[in-house]
N, C-alpha and C positions, 0 to 999 in steps of 0.2 A: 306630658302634653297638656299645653293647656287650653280647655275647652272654648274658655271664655273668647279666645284669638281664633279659632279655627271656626265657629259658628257663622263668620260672615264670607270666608274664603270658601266653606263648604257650600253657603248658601248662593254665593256666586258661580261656583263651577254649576251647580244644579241650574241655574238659571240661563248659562250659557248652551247646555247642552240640550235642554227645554228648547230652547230658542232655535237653535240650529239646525235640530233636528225635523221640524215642520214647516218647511217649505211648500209653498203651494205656487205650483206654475198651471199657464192655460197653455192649450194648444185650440187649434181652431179645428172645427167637426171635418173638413176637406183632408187636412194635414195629417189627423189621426186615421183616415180611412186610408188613406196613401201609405203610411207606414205601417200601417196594418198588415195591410194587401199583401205585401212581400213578406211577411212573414208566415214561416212553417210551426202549425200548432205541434203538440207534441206530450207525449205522458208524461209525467212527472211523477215522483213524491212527492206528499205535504208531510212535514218532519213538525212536529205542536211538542215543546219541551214543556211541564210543568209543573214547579215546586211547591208542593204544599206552605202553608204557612207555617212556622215553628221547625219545619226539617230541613238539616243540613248542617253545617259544621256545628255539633254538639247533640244540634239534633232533637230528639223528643226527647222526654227521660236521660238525656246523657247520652245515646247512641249515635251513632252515626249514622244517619242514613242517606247520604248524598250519592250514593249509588244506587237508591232506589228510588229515583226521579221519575213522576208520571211521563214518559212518553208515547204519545200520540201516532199512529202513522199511516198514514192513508194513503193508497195505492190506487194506480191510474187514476189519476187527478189531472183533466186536461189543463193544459199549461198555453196561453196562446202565441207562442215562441217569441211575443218581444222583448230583444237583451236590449238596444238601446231605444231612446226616444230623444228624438229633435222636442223641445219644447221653448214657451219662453218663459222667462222670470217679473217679479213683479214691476221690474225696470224695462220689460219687453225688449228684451235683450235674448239670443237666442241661448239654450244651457241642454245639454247632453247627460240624461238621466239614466241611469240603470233600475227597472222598476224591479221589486222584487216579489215576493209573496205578502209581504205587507203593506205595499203598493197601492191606496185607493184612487180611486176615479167619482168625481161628481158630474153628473151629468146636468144642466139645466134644461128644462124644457122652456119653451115660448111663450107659457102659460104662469109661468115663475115657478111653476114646482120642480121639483130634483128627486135623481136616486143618486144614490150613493152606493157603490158596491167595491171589491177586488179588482183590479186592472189584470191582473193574471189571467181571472177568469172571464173577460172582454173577447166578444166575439161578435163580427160582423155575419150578418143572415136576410135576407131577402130585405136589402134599406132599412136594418133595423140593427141597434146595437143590443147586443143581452149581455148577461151577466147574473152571476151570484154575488149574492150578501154575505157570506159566509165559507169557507172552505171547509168546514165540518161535516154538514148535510145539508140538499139541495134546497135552495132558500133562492131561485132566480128573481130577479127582477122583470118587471113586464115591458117588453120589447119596445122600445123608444125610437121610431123611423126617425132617421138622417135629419128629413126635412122639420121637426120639431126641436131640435138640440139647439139652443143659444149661446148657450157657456161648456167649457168644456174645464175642470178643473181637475189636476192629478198634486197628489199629498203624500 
């Protein structure tokens, strides 16, 4: 194989998949409180696979250790039961998302600041949305009432 030919096809599929992959649509603060509403939260698992660096096919020293992969797993992890979301696209066009655990949510506030957290972990509470920054350990964000949200952005 020759390197010299495959450096700009390799560099190009990287670049497509880059691209594709980071979608950011809005939805409006009414619409996400609406599709919220009907949904039933729910416990989950957080499943966190992680491969050290240098391990895996060959391995450290020559071994194999691909079946000793860090895996993470955390139990009752509330889940806020949305499988799909109406949302729109940069064309404002409407597009049907499945958010998943890697799912972010930007919030803007009216003030121009923002949180950024998990949409999984999105929950509506007394005219306030919350959420975590993390699914690791509790790291929520400070309750941001309905009536301050500007923007609402999912990635």
């Amino acid at each position: 194989m020759n390197l010299r030919r495959s450096i700009p096809t390799i560099s190009a599929l990287f670049a497509i998949f880059s691209l594709a992959s980071c979608a950011t649509y809005t939805i409006s603060n009414e619409k996400l409180a609406e599709q919220m509403s009907s949904a039933v939260p729910k416990e989950g698992t957080f499943t966190y696979t992680y491969v050290p660096v240098g391990v895996g096919a060959g391995g450290v020293g020559g071994a194999v250790w691909g079946a000793i992969d860090a895996i993470f797993q955390f139990k009752q992890v509330m889940n806020n039961g949305v499988r799909n979301l109406v949302v729109q696209d940069k064309n404002g066009h409407d597009a049907r998302i499945t958010p998943d655990q890697r799912t972010q949510i930007r919030l803007y506030r009216k003030d121009g600041d923002y949180s950024t957290f998990y949409f999984d972990t999105m929950f509506m509470k007394d005219s306030c949305w919350i959420g975590d920054r993390t699914h690791f350990f509790p790291s929520a964000i400070k309750p941001i009432p309905f009536s301050q949200v500007s923007k609402i952005e999912i990635q």
